[in-house]
KEKE-3310 file (N, C-alpha, C; in steps of 0.2 Angstrom, whole numbers, plus 5000, padded with zeros to 4 digits):
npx = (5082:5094:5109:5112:5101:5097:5103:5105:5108:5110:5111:5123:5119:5103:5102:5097:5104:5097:5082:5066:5057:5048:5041:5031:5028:5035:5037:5029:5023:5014:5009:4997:4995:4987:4979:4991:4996:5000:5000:5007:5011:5008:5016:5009:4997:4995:4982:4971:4969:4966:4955:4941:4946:4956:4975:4991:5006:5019:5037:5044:5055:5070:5083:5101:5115:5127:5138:5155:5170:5187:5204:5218:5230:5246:5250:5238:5231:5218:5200:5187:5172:5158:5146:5138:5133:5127:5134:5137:5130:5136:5150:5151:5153:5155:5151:5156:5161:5178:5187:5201:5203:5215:5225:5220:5222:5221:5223:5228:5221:5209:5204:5192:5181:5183:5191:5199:5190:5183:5189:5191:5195:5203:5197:5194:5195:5181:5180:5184:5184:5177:5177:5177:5176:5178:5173:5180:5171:5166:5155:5133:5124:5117:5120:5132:5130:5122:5133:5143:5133:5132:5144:5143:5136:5121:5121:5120:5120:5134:5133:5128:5136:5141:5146:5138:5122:5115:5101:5098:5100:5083:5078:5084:5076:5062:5045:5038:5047:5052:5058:5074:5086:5092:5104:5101:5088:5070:5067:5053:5045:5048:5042:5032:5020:5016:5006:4999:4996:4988:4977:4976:4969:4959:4952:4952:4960:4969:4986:4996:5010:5028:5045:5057:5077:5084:5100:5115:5117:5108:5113:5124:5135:5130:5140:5138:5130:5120:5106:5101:5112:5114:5118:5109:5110:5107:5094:5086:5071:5055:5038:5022:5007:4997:4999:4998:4986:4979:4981:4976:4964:4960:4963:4954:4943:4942:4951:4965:4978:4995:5012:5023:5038:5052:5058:5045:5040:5049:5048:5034:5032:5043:5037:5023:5009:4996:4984:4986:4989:4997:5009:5012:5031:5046:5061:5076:5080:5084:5078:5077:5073:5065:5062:5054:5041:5028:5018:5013:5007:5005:4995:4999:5010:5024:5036:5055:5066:5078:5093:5104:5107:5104:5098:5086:5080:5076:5070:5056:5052:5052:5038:5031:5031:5042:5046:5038:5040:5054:5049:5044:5055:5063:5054:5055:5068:5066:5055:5059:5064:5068:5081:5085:5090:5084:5074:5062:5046:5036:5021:5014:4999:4988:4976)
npy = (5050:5052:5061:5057:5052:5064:5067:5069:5070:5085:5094:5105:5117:5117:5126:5140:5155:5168:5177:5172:5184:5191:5192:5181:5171:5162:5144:5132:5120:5109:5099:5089:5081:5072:5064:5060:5067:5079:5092:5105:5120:5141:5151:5163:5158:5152:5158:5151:5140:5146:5153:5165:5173:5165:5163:5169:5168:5178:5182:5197:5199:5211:5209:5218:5224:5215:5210:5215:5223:5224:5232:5225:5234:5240:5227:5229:5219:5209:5207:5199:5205:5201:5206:5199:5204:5219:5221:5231:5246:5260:5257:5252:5240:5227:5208:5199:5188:5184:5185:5179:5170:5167:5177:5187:5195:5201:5218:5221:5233:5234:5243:5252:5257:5268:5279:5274:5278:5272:5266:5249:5239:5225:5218:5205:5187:5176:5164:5152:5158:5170:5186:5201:5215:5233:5249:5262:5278:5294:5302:5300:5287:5284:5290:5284:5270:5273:5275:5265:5253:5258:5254:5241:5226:5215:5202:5189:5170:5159:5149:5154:5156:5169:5185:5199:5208:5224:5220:5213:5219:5225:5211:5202:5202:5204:5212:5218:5218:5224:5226:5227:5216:5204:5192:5183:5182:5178:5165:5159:5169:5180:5177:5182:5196:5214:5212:5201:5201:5212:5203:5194:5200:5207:5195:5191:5184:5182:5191:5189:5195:5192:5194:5186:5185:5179:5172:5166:5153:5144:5142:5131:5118:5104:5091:5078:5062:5059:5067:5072:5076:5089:5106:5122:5138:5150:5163:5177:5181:5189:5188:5197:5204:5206:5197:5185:5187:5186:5175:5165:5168:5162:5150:5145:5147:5136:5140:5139:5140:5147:5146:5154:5150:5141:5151:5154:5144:5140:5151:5150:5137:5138:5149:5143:5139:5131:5121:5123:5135:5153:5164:5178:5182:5188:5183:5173:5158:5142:5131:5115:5107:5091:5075:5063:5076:5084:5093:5114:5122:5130:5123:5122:5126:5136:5133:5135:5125:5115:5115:5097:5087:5098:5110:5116:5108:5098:5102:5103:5093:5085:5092:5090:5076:5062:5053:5057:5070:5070:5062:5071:5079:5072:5071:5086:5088:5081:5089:5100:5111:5127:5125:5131:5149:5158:5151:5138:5137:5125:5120:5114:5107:5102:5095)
npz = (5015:5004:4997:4983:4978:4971:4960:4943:4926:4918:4904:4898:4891:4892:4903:4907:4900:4899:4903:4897:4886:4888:4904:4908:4898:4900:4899:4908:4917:4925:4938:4943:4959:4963:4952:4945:4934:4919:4915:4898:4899:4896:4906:4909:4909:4921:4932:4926:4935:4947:4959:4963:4979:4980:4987:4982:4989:4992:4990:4993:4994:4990:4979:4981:4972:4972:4970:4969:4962:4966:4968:4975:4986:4983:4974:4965:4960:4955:4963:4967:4975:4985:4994:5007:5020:5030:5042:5053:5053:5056:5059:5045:5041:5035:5030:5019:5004:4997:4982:4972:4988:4995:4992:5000:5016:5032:5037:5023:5012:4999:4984:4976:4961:4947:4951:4962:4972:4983:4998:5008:5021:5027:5040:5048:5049:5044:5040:5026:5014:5017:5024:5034:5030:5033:5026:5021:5024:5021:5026:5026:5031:5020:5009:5011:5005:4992:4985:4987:4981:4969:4963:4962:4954:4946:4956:4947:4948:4948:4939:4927:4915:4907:4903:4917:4910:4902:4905:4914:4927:4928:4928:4935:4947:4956:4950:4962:4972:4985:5001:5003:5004:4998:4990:4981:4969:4972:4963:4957:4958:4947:4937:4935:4929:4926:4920:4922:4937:4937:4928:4939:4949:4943:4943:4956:4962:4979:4986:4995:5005:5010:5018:5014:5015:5002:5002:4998:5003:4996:4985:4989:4989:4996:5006:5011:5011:5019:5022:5033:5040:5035:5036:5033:5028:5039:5035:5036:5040:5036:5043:5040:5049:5042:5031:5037:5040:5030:5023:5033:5033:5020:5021:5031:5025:5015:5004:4990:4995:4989:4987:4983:4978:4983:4992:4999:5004:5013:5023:5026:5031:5042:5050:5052:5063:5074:5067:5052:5051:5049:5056:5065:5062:5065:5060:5059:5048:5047:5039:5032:5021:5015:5007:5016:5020:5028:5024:5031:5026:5012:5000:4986:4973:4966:4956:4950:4938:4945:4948:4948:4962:4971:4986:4984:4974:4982:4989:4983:4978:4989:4991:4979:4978:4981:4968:4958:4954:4951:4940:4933:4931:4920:4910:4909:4903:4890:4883:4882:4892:4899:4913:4929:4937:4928:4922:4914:4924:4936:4942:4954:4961:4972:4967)
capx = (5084:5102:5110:5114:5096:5094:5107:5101:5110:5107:5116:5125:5114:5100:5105:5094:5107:5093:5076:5060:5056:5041:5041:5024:5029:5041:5035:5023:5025:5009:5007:4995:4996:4981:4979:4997:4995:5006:5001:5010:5007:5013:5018:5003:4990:4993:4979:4966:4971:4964:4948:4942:4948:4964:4979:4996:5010:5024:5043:5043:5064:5075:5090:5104:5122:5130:5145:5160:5179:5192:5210:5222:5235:5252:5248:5235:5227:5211:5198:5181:5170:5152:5143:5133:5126:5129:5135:5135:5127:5139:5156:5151:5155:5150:5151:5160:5164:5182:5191:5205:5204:5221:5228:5217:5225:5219:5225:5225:5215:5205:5201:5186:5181:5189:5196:5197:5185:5180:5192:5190:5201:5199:5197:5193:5193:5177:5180:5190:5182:5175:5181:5175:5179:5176:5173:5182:5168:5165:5145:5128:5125:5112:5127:5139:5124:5121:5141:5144:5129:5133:5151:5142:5133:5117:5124:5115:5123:5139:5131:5124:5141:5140:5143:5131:5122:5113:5094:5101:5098:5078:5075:5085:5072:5054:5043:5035:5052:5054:5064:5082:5093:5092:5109:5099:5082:5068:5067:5047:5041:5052:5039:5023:5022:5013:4999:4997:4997:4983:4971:4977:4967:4951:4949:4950:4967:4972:4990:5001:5017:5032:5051:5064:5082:5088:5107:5121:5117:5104:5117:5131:5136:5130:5146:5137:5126:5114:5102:5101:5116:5118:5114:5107:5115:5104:5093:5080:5062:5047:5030:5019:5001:4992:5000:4997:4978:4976:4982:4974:4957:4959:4963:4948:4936:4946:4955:4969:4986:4999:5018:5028:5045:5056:5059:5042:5040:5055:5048:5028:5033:5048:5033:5017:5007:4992:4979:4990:4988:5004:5011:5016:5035:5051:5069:5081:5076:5089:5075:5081:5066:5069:5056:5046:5039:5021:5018:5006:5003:5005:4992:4999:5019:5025:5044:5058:5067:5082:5100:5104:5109:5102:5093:5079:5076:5074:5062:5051:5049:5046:5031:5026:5031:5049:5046:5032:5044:5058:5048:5044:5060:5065:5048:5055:5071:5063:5051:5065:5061:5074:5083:5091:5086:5082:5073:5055:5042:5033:5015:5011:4993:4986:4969)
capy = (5051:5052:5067:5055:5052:5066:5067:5068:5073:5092:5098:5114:5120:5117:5130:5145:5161:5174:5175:5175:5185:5193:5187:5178:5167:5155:5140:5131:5114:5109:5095:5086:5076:5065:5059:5059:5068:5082:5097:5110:5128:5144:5155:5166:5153:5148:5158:5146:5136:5146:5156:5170:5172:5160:5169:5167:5169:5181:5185:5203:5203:5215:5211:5223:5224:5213:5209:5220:5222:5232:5231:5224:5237:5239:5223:5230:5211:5212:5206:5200:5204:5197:5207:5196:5209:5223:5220:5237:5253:5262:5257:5252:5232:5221:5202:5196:5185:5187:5180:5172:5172:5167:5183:5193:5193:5204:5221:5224:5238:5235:5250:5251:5262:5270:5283:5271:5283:5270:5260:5245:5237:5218:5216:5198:5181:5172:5156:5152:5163:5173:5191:5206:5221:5240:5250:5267:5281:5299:5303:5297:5282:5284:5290:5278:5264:5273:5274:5257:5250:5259:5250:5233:5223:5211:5195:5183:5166:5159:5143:5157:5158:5173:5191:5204:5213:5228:5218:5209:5224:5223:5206:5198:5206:5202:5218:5218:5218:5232:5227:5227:5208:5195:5193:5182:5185:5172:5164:5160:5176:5182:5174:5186:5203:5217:5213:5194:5205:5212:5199:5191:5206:5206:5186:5192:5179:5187:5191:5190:5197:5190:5193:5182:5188:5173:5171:5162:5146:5141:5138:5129:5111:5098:5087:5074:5059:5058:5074:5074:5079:5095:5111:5126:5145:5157:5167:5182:5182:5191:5186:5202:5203:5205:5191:5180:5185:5184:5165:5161:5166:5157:5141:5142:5148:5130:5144:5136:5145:5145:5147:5157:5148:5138:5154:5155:5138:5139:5155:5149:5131:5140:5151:5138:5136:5125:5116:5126:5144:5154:5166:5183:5180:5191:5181:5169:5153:5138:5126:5111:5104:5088:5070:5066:5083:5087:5104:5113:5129:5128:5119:5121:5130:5137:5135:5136:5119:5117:5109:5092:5088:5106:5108:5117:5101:5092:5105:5103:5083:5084:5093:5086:5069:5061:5051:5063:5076:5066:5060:5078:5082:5069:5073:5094:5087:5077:5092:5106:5115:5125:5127:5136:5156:5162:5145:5139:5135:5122:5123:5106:5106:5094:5089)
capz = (5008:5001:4992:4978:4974:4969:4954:4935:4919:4916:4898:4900:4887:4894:4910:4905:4902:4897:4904:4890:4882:4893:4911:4912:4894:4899:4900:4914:4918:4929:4941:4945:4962:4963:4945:4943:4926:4919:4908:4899:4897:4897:4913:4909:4911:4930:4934:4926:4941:4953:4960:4967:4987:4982:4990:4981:4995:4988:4995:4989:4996:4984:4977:4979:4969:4978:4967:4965:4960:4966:4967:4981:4989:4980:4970:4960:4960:4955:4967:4967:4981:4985:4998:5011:5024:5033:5049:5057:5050:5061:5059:5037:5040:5031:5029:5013:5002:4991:4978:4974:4993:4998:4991:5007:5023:5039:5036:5018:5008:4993:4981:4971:4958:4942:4954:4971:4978:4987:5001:5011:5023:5028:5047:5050:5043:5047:5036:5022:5010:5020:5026:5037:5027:5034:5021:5024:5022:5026:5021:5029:5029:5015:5004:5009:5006:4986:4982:4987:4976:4963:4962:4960:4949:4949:4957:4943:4949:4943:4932:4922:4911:4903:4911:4918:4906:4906:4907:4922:4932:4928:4925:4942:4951:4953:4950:4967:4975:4992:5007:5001:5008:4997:4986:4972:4967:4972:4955:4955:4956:4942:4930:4937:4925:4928:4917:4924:4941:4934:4928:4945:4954:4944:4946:4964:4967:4983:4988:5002:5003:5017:5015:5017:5011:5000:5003:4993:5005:4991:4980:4992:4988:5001:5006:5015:5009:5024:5021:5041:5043:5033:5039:5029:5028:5041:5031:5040:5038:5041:5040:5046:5051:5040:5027:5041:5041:5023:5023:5038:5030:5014:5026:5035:5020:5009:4996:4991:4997:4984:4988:4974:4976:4988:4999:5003:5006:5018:5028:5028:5037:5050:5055:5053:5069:5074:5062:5046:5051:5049:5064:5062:5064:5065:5064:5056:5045:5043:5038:5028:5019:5010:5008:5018:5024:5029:5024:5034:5026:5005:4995:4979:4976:4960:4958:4945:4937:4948:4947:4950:4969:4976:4991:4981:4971:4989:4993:4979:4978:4996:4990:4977:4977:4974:4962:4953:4953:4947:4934:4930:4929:4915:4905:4908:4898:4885:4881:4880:4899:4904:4921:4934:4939:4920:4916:4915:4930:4936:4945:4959:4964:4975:4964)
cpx = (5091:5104:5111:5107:5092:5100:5104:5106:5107:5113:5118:5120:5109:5097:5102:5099:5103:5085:5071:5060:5052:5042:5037:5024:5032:5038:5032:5020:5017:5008:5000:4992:4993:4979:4985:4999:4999:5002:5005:5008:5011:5011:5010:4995:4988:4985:4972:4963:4967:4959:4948:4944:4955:4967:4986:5000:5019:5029:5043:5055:5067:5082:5094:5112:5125:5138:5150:5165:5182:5197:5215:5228:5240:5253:5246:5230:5221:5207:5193:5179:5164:5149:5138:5129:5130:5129:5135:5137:5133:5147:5158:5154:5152:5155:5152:5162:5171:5186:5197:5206:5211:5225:5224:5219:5223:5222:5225:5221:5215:5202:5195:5184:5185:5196:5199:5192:5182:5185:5189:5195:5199:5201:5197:5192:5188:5175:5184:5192:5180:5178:5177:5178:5174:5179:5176:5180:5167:5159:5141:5130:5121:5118:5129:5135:5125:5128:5142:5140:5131:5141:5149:5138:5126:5121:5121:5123:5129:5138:5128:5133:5139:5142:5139:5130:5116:5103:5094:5097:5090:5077:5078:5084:5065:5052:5038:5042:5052:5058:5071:5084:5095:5100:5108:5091:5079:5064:5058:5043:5044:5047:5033:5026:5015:5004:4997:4995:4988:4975:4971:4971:4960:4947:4949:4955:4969:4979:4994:5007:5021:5038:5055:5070:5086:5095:5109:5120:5112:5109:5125:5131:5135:5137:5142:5130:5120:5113:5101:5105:5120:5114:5114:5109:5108:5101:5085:5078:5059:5043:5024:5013:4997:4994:4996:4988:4976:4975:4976:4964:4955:4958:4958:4943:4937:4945:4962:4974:4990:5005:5022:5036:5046:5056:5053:5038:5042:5052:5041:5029:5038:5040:5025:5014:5002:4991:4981:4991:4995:5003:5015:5025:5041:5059:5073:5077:5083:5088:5078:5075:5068:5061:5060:5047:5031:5020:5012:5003:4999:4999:4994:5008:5019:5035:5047:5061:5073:5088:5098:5109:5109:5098:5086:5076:5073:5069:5056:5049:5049:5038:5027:5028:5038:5048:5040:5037:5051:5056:5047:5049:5063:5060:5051:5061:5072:5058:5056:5063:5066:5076:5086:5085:5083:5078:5065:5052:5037:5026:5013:5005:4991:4981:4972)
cpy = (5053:5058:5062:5054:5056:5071:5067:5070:5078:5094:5102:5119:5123:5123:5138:5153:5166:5172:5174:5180:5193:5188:5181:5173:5160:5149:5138:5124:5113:5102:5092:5081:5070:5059:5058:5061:5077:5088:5102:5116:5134:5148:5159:5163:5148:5151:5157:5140:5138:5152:5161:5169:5167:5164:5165:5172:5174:5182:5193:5206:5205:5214:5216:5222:5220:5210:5214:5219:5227:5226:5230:5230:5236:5236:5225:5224:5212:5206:5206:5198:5202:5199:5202:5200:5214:5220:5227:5243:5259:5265:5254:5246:5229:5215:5199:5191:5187:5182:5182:5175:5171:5171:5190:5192:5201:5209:5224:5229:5236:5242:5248:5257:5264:5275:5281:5276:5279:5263:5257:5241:5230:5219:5210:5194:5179:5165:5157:5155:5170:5180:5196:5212:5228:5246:5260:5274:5288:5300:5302:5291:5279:5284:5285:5270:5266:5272:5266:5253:5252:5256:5244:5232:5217:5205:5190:5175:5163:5154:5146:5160:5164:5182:5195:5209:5217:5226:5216:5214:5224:5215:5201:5202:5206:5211:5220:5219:5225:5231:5222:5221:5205:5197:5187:5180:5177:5172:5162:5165:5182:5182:5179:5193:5207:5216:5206:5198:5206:5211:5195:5194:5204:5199:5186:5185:5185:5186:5194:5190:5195:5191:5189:5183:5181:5174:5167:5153:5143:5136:5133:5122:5107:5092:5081:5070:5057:5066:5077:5078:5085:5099:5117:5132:5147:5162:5170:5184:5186:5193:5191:5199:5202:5200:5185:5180:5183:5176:5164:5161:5162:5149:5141:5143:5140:5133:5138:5144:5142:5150:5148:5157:5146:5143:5154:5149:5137:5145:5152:5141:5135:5145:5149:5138:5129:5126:5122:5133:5147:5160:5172:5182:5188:5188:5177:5163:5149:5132:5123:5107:5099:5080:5067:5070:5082:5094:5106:5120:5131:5125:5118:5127:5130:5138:5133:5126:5120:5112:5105:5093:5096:5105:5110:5112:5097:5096:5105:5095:5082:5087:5091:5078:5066:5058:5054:5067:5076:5066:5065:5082:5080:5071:5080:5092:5086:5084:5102:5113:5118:5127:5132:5143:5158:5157:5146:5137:5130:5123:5116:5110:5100:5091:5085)
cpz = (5008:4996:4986:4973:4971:4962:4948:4929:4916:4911:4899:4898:4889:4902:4907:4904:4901:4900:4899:4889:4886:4898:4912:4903:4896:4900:4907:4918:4924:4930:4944:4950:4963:4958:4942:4936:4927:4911:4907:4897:4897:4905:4914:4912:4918:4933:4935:4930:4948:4954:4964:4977:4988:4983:4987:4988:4991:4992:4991:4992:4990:4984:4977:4976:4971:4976:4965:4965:4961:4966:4973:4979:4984:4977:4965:4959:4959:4958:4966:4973:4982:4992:5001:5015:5027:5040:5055:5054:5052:5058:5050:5039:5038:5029:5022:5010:4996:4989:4973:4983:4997:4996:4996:5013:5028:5038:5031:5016:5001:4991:4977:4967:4954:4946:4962:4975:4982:4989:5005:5015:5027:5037:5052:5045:5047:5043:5029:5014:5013:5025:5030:5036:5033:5031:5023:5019:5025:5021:5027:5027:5021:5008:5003:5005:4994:4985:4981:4982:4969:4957:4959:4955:4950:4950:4956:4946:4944:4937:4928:4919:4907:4907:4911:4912:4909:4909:4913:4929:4933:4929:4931:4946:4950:4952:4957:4974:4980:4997:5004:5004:5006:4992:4980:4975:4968:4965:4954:4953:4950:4937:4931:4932:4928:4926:4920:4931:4942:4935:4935:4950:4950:4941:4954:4968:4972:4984:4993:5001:5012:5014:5017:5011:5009:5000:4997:4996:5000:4985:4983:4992:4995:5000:5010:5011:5012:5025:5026:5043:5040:5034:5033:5032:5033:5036:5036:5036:5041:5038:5044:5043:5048:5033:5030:5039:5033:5019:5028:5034:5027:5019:5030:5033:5015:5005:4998:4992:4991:4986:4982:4977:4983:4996:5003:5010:5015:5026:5031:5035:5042:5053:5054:5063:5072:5068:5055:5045:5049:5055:5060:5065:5062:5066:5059:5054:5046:5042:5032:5026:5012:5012:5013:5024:5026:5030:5028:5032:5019:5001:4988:4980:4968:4963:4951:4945:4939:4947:4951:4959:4975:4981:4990:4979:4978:4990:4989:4979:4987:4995:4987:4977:4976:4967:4957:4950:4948:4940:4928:4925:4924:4909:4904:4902:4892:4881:4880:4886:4898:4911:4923:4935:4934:4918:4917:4924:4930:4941:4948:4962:4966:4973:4962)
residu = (UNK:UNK:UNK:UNK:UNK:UNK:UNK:UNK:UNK:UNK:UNK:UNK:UNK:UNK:UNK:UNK:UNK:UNK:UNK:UNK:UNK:UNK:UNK:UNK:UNK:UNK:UNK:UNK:UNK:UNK:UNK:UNK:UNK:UNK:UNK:UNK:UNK:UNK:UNK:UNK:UNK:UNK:UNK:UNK:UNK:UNK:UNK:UNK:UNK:UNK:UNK:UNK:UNK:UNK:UNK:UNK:UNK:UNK:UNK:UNK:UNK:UNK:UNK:UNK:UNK:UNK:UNK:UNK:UNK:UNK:UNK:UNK:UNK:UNK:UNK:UNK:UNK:UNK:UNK:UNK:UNK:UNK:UNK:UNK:UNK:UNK:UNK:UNK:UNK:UNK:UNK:UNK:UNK:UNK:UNK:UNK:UNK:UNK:UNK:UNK:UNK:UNK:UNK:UNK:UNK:UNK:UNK:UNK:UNK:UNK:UNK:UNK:UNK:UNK:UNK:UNK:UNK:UNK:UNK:UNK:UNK:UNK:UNK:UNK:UNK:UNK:UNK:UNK:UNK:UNK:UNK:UNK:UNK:UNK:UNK:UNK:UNK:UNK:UNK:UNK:UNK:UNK:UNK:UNK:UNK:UNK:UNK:UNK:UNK:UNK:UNK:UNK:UNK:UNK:UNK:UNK:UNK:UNK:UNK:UNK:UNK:UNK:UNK:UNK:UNK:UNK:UNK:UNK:UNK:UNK:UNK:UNK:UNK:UNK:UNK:UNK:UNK:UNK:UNK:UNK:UNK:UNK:UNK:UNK:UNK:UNK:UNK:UNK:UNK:UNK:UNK:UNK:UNK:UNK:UNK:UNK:UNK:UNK:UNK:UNK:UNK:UNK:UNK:UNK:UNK:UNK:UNK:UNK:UNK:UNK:UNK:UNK:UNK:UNK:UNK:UNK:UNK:UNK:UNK:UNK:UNK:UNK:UNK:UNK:UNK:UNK:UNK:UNK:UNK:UNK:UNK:UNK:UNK:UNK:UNK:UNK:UNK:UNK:UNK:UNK:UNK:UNK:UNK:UNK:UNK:UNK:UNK:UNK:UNK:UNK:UNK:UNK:UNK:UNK:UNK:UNK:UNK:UNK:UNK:UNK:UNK:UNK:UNK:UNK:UNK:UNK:UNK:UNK:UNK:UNK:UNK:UNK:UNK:UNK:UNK:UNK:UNK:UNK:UNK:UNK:UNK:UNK:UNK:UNK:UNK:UNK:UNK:UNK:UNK:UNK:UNK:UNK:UNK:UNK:UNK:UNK:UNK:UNK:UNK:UNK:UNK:UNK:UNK:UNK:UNK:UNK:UNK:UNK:UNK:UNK:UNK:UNK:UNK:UNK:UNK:UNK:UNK:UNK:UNK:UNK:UNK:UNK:UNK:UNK:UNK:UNK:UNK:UNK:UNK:UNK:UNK:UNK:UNK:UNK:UNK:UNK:UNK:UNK:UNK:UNK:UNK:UNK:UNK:UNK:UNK:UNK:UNK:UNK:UNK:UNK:UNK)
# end
């Protein structure tokens, strides 16, 4: 496959800036792999679909603030930064992204805060964006952990035109969210609400929870026309023991397994074993999943409608089909779907 064939004409408009309304509304686009047939419905109504002992597959990673702005040294410059990870608990480094970058050089201090009460000093360059700040903090590290956060803001993606408001904070973030990594929200599970939750529980859909901390490489432009030869950002998974068991049952009772969004996609194949099982794991992913795939764990995947030339879209039409999905994506067009993190969802089953 070719990065080119997976180009479309997506209107700005079209580019969801607000969620629904209610989570479990938003529209619901439903595939059908076998008959090649296409219903629509709303978000609510996925779990007409499936029976008791199915097992939807969840990412439960939490978002944290990950966007903030302080002020360059003596300048004053204002600066935006875009936390990636922590690097060492210890010495408060962390992995950053800053902007405009050519006004950061090795040495500097960034302030932050109405009152700077909170400096940083850049220590290394590790790419062209890319900086190694250490954050210069006297506390625990619990403290230094709330102050920081409380600097930032939710890091909703930049094709979402518009700035952060105060919904942002609930609503880029599933309601099941617990171990703190990811720096944007896995967008399937965004559509589940409490009360779909719920009904989920007394139809006896079972759920299995794994994390994988989505990173910014989801959204980083591919330069290369042969798929082969592009690699995928690093991003750390883990698939504990009893997720594993609760998959593994349904696949050997024939429940289907249902994968809520691209990341779990990504984590359930890197830790797949034999004849479809999954494998309790602990580590890094930098799977690249594009047609033709042969999934081995999935039976059916619920995931959001994705920009033109992303690797999400490749992950999706390798699952359900290129040209099904394709096709889908002209019909999501045609029928006023919309995209990106805030938009609607679509539901691939293999009847």
């Amino acid at each position: 496959m070719k990065l080119s064939q997976f180009k479309f004409q997506l209107p700005e408009e079209r580019i969801a800036l607000r969620p629904s309304k209610f989570r479990d509304e938003a529209k619901l686009m439903v595939l059908h792999k076998k008959s090649h047939s296409i219903e629509h419905r709303e978000f609510k109504d996925i779990i007409e679909y499936f029976n008791e002992h199915d097992v939807f597959i969840f990412n439960d990673t939490k978002v944290f603030p990950a966007r903030l702005y302080g002020n360059k040294e003596k300048t004053g410059a204002k600066i935006e930064v875009f936390l990636l990870r922590e690097l060492n608990e210890d010495l408060r480094l962390w992995d950053v992204l800053v902007d405009p970058a050519r006004k950061i050089r090795i040495g500097n201090k960034l302030y932050f805060g109405e009152d700077d009460s909170m400096v940083a000093e850049v220590i290394d360059n590790t790419t062209s964006r890319g900086r190694t700040l250490r954050f210069l903090y006297d506390g625990t590290h619990d403290e230094f952990k709330k102050a920081l956060y409380a600097l930032g803001e939710p890091p909703i993606p930049s094709f979402i035109k518009r700035p952060v408001e105060p919904e942002d904070e609930e609503r880029f973030q599933t309601i099941f969210a617990k171990n703190e990594g990811a720096v944007t929200a896995p967008t399937a599970g965004l559509h589940f609400s409490r009360e779909l939750m719920k009904r989920m529980e007394i139809k006896g859909i079972e759920s299995a929870y794994i994390t994988l901390h989505a990173g910014l490489g989801n959204f980083r432009e591919i330069d290369v026309e042969d798929l082969t030869k592009h690699k995928m950002d690093s991003e750390q998974m883990f698939v504990y023991d009893n997720a594993a068991d609760i998959v593994n049952k349904a696949k050997d009772t024939g429940h289907q397994v249902c994968a809520i969004g691209t990341t779990v996609i990504r984590a359930t194949e890197t830790a797949a074993g034999t004849e479809g099982h999954l494998k309790p794991y602990e580590g890094w992913t930098n799977k690249f999943i594009f047609p033709p795939y042969d999934f081995s764990v999935a039976t059916s995947m619920v995931s959001n409608f994705h920009l033109p030339l992303s690797t999400l879209l490749m992950m999706v039409t390798a699952f359900g089909g290129y040209e099904f999905v394709m096709e889908a994506y002209h019909v999501a067009l045609e029928q006023g779907y919309m995209f990106g993190t805030y938009g609607d969802a679509m539901l691939i089953l293999n009847d």
